[in-house]
LUMLUMRO-39325 format. One record per residue (C-alpha): x, y, z. Coordinates in steps of 0.001 Angstrom, whole numbers, padded with zeros to 6 digits, always signed. Each point is the difference from the previous one (the first is absolute). Example, Ala and Ser with C-alpha at 12.3 -4.5 7.8 and 13.67 -1.06 7.14 Angstrom:
// LUMLUMRO-39325
+012300-004500+007800/+001370+003440-000660/
This chain:
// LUMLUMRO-39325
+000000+000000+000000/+002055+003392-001222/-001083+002676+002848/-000794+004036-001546/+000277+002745+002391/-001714+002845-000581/+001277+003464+001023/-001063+000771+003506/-002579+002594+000368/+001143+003032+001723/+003357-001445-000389/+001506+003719+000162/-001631+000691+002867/+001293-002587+002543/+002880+002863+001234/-003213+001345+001534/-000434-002685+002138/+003296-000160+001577/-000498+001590+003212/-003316-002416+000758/-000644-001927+002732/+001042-003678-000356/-003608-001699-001265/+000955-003786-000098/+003075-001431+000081/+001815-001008-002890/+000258-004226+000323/+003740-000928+000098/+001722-001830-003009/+000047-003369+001095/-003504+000207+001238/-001248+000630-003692/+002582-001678-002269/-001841-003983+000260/-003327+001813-000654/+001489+002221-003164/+001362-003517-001577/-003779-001827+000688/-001967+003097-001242/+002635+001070-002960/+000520+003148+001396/+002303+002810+000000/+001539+001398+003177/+000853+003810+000297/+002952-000254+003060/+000963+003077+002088/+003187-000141+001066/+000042+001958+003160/+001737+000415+003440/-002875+001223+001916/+001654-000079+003675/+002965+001863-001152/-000672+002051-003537/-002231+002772+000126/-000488+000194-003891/-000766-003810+000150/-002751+000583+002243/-001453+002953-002677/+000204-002392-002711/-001510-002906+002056/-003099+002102+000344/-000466+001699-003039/-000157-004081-001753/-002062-000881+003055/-002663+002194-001780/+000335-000857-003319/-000046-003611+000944/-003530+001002+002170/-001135+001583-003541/+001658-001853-003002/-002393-001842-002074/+003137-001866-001298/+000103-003587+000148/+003303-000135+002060/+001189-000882+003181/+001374+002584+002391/+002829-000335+002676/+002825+000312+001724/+003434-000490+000839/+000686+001729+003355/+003919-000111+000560/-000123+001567+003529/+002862+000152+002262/-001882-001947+002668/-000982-003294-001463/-000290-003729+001704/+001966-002811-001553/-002908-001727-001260/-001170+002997-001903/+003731+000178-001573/-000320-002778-000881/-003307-000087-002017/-000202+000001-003869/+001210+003615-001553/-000778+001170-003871/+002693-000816-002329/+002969+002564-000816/+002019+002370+002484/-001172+003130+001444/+002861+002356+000445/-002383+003402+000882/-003369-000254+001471/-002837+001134-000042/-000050-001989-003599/-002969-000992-001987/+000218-003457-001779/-002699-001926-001990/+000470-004177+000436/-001677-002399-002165/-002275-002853+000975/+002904-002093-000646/+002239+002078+002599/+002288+001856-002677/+000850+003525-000204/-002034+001872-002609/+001114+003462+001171/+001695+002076+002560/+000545+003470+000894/+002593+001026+002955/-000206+003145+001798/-003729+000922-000634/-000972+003172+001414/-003861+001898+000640/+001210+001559-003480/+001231-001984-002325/-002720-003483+001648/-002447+001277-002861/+002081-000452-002964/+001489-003477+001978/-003145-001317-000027/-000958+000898-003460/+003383-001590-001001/-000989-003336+002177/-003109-000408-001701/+001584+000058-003373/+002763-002536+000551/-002844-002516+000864/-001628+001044-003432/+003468-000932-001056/+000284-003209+002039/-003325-001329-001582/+001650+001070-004046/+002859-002021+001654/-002359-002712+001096/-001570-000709-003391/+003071+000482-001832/+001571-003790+002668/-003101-001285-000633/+000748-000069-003587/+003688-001023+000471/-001342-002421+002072/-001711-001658-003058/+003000+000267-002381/+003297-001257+000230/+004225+000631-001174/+001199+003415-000489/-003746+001174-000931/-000774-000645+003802/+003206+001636+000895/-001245+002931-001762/-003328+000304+001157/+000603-000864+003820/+002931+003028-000646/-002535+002378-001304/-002017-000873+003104/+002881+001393+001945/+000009+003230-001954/-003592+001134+001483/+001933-000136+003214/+001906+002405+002503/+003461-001163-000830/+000210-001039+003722/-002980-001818-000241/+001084-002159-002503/+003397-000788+000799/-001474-001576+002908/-002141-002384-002001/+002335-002941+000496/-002808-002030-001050/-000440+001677-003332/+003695+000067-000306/+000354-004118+000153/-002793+000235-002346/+002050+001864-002863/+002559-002220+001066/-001494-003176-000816/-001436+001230-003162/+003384+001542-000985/+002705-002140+001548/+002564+001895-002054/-001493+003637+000266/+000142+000007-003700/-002618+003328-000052/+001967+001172+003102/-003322+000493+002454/+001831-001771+003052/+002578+002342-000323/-001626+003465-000149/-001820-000756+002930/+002559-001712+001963/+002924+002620-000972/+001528+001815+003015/+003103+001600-000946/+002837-000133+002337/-000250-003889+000110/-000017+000120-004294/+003202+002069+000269/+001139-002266+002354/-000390-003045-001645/+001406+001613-003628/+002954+000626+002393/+000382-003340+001502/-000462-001051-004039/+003306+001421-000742/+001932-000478+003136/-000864-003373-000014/+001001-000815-003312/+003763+000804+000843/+000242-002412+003081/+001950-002558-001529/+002622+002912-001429/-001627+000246-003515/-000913+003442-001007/-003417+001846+001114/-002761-000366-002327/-001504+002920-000292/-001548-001339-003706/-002742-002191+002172/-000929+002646+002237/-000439+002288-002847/-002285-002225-001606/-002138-000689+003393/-000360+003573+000450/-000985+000762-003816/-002757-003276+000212/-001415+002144+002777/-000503+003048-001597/-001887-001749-002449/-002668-001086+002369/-003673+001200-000557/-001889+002634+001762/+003112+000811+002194/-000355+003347+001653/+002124+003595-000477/+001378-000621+002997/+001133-003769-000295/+001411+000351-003083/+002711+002949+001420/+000417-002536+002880/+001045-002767-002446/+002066+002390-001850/+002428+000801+003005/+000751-003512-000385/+001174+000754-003075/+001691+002889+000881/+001691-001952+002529/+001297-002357-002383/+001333+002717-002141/+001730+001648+002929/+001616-003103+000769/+001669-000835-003240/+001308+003124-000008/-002191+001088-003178/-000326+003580+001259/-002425+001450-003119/-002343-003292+000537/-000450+000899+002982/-000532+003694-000217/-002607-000873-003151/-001698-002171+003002/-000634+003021+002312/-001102+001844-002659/-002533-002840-001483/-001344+000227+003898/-000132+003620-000016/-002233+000270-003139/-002395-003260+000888/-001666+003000+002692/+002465+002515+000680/-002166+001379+003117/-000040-003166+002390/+002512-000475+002448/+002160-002441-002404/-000373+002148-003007/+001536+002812+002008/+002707-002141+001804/+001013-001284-003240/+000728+003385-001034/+001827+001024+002908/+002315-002943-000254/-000093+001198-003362/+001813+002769+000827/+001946-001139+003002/+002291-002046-002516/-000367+002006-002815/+000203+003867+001105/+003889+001033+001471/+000923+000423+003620/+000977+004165+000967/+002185-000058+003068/-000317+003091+001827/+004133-000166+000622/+002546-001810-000675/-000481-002991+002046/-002588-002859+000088/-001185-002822+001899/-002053-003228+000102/-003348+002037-000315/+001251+001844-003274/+000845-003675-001447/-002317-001975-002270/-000343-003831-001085/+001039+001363-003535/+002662+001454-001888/-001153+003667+000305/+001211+003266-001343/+000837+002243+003539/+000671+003455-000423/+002312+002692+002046/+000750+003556-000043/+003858-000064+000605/+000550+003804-001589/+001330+000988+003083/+002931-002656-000514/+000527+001247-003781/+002792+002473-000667/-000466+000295-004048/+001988-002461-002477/+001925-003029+001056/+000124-003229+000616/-002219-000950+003255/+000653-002978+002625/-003651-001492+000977/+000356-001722+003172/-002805-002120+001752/+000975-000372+003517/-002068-002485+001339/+000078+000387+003699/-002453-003163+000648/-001519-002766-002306/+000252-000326-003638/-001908+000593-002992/+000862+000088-003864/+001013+003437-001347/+000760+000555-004173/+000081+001863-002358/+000767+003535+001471/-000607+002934-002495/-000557+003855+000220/-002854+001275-001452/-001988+003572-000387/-003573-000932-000495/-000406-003390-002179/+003140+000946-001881/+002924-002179+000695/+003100+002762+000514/+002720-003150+000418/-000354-003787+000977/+002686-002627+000206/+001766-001796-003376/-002474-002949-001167/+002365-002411+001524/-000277+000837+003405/-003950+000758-000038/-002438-002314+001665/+002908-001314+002500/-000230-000042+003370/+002366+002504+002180/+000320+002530+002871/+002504+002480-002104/-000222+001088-002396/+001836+003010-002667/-002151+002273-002405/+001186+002986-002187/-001713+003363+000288/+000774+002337-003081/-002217+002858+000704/-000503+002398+002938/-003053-000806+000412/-001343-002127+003166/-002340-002859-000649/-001474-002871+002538/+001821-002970+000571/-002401-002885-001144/+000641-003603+000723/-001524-003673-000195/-000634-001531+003256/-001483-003269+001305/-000690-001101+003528/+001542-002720+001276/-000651-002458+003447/-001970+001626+002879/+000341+002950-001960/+001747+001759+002812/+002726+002022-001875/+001124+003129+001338/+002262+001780-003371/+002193+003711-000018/+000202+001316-003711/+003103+001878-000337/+001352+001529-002951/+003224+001574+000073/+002210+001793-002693/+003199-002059-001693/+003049+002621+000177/
């Protein structure tokens, strides 16, 4: 039997009632969740604190009375999480999922899954919650017919449809189908339409396990594999209906693989493929920041760095030093490292982007802590340098450039 909830009359209106008197009771959870199962109801659960949260006790009331005047065919409760409670009533039955901030409104199925939640209600925002509730049970019925359907087909076809089911669903709610889940398992035993993935994805144990992929493979000495791990990750951006946000999340696997080999532009192409998926989310705009973290040069405001000026990469870092420039000559460039390590190249002076004198080609891209350059002119450029970060990165460096008699 698919259940269709109507809106509640005078919805809009139940702020009004917040300040009431207390007219019955609201039955607790595991009172009402046998009945909801025998009767094929839903239950509308208010998350509360009543003996220690004073906004708890305002929401508590104001569902009291739509509960007294709700034509809907649903069950109302609660689930009082006082301070003060026996051990048998800690230990009775609780609705599915984890609260983190009450008061919290949550619809349940007859079955005893979560259809919806909302954390954090408040007298202003309970109108909109409830409209919101009401509408993911309009979505758990589309969901509903959609397994009932799956239920009568088989292969990747059932796959498909018992996915689609998932779709009509709070992304919470239906990653904690488990039962739907084995269900696209068994019709898909080799995720060959990828539903079992999308909506068992969590990203720090993929990157985690595309790690372990490479490390693993060089156990026994042999080189890492980074070819299989590539692959993995590009199957997974191939999957179906995944979201904005998963698909940046299995991209910084890729970008991690880049990194790794050392393929620098890869990489940076990776953040930038995350940026543009949706630049505005919290990925899209940490993807450009690392963007420019390893792209965009390092200014030193003197002539000595440490471990917090340092970065994973080999990055341009950029000095004034014209107080140590007395016109044309050759110049001694001396990092005195007075703790730590880190790789230093490629020293130059340079006005602007314009390169005023660099080292011969054979001693470029070479490790070293002095170096000699040749300044023709009189006038007094930055000194600009490659640096990486090395260890703890806990270097503590003295630039000093003196004039060759």
């Amino acid at each position: 039997m698919l259940h269709h909830i109507n809106p509640v009359s005078g919805l809009l209106a139940a702020a009004l009632f917040l300040s009431a008197p207390v007219q019955a009771a609201l039955p607790a959870y595991s009172a009402v969740k046998d009945e909801a199962k025998t009767v094929n109801k839903y239950m509308i659960v208010v998350w509360a604190g009543t003996d220690w949260s004073p906004k708890s006790r305002e929401i508590t009331r104001a569902v009291e009375h739509l509960a007294k005047n709700s034509p809907e065919p649903v069950l109302w409760c609660i689930q009082d999480e006082r301070e003060e409670m026996t051990e048998e009533e800690q230990k009775l039955p609780k609705p599915p999922g984890e609260i983190w901030n009450i008061p919290a409104l949550q619809v349940v199925s007859p079955t005893g899954n979560m259809v919806f939640l909302s954390e954090g209600v408040s007298r202003e925002t309970l109108p909109a919650v409830m409209k919101q509730a009401m509408e993911a049970v309009k979505q758990q019925n589309k969901a509903n017919a959609l397994w009932e359907k799956a239920a009568a087909s088989s292969g990747t076809a059932a796959a498909l449809l018992y996915g689609e089911g998932l779709q009509q669903l709070p992304p919470y709610a239906a990653s904690a189908r488990k039962d739907i889940l084995e269900k696209i398992k068994k019709a898909d035993p080799e995720d060959i339409k990828g539903v079992h993935f999308k909506y068992t994805f969590r990203h720090l144990p993929y990157i985690e396990k595309v790690q372990r992929m490479v490390n693993d493979s060089a156990k026994d000495g042999s080189p890492k594999d980074y070819k299989t791990a590539h692959a993995y990750v590009n199957k997974q951006l191939k999957t179906p209906g995944l979201t904005p946000l998963q698909k940046q999340q299995v991209m910084a696997a890729r970008f991690w693989l880049y990194r790794n080999e050392g393929k620098k532009d890869q990489a940076l192409k990776t953040l930038t493929d995350i940026a543009r998926i949706s630049p505005k989310t919290l990925m899209g705009i940490g993807a450009q920041n690392y963007y420019r973290y390893l792209t965009e040069p390092v200014t030193l405001k003197s002539p000595h760095f440490t471990g917090y000026d340092l970065r994973p990469e080999l990055t341009p870092t950029r000095v004034n030093v014209s107080s140590m420039l007395d016109g044309p000559g050759n110049y001694k460039i001396t990092f005195k490292m007075n703790s730590g390590g880190c790789n230093i190249r490629n020293p130059r002076f340079m006005k602007g982007n314009r390169v005023v004198s660099e080292l011969p080609k054979d001693r470029q891209d070479k490790n070293g802590r002095e170096f000699t350059l040749r300044l023709s002119g009189s006038e007094k450029p930055d000194l600009v340098f490659d640096c990486q970060g090395q260890g703890w990165f806990d270097a503590d460096c003295d630039i000093i450039v003196t004039k060759e008699s």
